[in-house]
N, C-alpha and C positions, 0 to 999 in steps of 0.2 A: 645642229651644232656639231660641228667637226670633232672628234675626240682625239685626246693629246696625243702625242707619239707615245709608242708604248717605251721608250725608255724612260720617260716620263711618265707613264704610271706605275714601272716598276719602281721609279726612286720617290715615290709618292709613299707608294706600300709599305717600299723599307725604312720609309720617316715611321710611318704609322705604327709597325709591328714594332720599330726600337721604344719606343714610348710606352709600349705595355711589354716594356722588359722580355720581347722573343728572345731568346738564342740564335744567332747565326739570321738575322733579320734579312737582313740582305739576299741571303742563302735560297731563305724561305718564300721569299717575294717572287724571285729567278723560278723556282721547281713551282710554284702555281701557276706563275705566267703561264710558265711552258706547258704544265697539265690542262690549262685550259685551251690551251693550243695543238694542242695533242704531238707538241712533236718533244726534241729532248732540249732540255736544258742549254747546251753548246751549241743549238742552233738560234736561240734567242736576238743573238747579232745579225746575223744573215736574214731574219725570216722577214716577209711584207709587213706590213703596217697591217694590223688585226681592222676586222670591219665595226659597226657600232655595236655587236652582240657579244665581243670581249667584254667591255669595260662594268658589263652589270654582271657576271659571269663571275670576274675577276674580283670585281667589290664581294661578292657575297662569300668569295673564300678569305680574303683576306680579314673580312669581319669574322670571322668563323675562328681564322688563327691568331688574331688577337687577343680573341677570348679566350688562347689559349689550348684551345682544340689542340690535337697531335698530329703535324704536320702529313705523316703517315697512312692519319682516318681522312684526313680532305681527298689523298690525292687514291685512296685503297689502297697503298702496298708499300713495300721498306725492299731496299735492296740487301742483299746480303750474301757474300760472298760473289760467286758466277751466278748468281739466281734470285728473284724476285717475286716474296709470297705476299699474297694479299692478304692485306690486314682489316681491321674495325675494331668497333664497339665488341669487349668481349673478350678479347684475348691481349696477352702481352705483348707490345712491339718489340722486335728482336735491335738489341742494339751491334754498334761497330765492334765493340770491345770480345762479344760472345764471338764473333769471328775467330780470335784467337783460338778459343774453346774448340770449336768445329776444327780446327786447322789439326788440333794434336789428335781429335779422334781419327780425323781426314788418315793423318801420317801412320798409327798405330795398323789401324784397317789395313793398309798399302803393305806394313813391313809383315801381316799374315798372309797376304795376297803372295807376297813376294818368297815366304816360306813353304809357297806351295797348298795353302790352303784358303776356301772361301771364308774371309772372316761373318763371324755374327756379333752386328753392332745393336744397342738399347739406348735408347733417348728417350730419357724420364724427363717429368713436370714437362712435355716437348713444346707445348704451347703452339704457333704459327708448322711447329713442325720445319724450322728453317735447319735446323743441326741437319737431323736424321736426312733429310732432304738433299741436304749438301754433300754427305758421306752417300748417300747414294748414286747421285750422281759424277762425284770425282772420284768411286773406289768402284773398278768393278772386277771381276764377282765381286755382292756384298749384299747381304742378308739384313735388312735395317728393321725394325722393332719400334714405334713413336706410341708410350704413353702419355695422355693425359685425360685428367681427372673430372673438368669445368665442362657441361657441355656445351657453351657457348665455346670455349674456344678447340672443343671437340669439332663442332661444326669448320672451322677455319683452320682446322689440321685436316680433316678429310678433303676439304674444299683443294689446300694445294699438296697433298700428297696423291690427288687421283691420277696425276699422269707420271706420275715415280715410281719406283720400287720400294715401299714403308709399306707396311703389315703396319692399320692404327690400332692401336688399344684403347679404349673409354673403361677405366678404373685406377681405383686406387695406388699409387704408389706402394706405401706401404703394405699391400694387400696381392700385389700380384705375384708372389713367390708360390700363396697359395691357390691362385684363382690363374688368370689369364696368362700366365708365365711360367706356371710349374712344367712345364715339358723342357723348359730349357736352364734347369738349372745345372748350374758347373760347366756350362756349355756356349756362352758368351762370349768373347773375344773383346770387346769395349766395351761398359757401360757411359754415356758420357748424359751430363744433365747442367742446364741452367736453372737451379731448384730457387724457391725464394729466401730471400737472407736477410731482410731488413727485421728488425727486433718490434716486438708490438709496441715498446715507446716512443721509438723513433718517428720524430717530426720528417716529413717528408715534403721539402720547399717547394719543386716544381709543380705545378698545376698540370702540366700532363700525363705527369706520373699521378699524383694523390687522387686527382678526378678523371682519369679515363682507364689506365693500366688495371686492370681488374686486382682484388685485395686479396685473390688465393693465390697470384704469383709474384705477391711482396713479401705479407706478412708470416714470420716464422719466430713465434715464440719469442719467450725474453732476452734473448737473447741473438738473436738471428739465426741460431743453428738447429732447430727443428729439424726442419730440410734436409739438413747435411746428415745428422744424425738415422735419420731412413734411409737415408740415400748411401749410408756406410754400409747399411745393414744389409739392407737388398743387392746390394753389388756385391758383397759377399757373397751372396746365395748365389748369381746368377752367374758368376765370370769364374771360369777354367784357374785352376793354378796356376797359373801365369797372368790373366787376365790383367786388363788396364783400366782404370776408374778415370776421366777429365772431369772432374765439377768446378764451375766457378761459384763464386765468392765476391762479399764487397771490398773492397780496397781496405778497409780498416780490419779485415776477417785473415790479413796475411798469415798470420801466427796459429789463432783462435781456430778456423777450418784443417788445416792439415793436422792439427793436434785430435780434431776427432779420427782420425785415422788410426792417427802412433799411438790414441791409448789403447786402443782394442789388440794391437802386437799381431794383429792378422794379415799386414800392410809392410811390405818394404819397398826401399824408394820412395819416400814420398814428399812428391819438392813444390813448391811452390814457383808460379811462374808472373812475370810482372805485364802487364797491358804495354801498347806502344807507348804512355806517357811515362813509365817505369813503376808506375801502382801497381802495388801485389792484385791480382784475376784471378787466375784459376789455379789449383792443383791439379795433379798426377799421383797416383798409387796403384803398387803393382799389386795383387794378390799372392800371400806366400804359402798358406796352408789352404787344402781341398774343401771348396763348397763344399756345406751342411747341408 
């Protein structure tokens, strides 16, 4: 039996994946074709007519992402920024908005490069390791530092930091001021972290997020701001009098995050910055008084 053209199986896929509610159906349909084709995406138009070994290939991913799966764990990886880490089962998929995030520590690093010295950057909760990753490669000299805590996604931080410049850490956030970071305290230049913020009450709708994204880089206390709250304290410790803090935050956390800063009075400048769709993202704080 001849099988269909594959534009016809892609708008087969995209019926199928709209009907168990995917996001970006269509989207999704296109980046598996093409994963299982091994080529990109924008060449899908141009490419031959696939042989009879697509179309079982192709079914078995697209059942896979209907049920929901993260488009990310079908294909191993998520793009992010100039760079592309592999992902899975185990660790956090880095999303487009933490781009932003990476972009202010990116720029911070560059203006100590620029003042004549090698900066030293720390990406806490690092997860995939896409931050630290990214500052290393568009800032150079740069001294990059990637903790995290999980060792599953310990494994998939070392996995794509082995051909970078990141020094990994496997420990505690809150814990490395005294243990695997005590050499470099007051002696930082960025700390930047995508920590977790969602509140333990909080219903969480997508199915990729509740059941794949692992629950040590969502859940943070009643509130969302556990995370933030160590993640004030330890960038204290670690970043120079002048030093720069980037943390994001959830869109509802506009206010709520930068106030864990201003109450401590150890923080000046501290702004809030909005995502491309105009939702408050992430913060900025500078440090004003000398690491303890």
């Amino acid at each position: 039996m001849t099988p269909a053209p594959l534009r016809e199986q892609i708008r087969d896929a995209a019926a199928r994946l709209t009907e168990s509610d995917v996001p970006s159906a269509r989207h999704d349909a296109e980046v598996l074709a093409a994963h299982v084709l091994g080529i990109e995406r924008g060449e899908l138009h141009t490419c031959p007519e696939p042989d009879g070994t697509f179309g079982a290939a192709y079914e078995a991913l697209i059942t896979r992402r209907a049920a929901r799966e993260p488009l990310q764990h079908l294909t191993g990886s998520a793009a992010f920024r100039h760079i592309t880490v592999q992902v899975g089962p185990g660790v956090f998929v880095p999303r487009p908005e933490t781009e932003l995030t990476a972009g202010a520590a990116v720029e911070e690093a560059r203006a100590v490069v620029a003042a004549g010295r090698v900066p030293v950057v720390v990406d806490l909760y690092a997860g995939t390791g896409a931050i630290a990753i990214s500052v290393s490669t568009e800032v150079r000299p740069c001294v990059v530092h990637a903790v995290e805590s999980e060792d599953d996604a310990v494994e998939w931080l070392r996995r794509n930091a082995a051909g970078a410049s990141v020094v990994v850490h496997r420990d505690d956030v809150g814990s490395i001021t005294e243990r695997s970071m005590s050499m470099l305290l007051g002696r930082v230049d960025v700390v930047v972290a995508n920590p977790p913020y969602v509140p333990s009450g909080a219903r969480i709708r997508d199915p990729e997020v509740v059941d794949h994204d692992p629950g040590a880089a969502l859940w943070s206390g009643p509130d969302g701001l556990d995370a933030m709250r160590t993640l004030e304290r330890v960038a204290g410790h670690l970043l120079t009098g002048a030093g720069l803090v980037v943390a994001e935050h959830a869109d509802v956390q506009g206010t709520s995050a930068p106030d864990v800063f201003r109450a401590t009075g150890s923080w000046t400048d501290v702004v809030d910055h909005p995502d491309l769709n105009g939702r408050p993202r992430y913060l900025t704080a500078r440090r004003t008084s000398p690491a303890e």
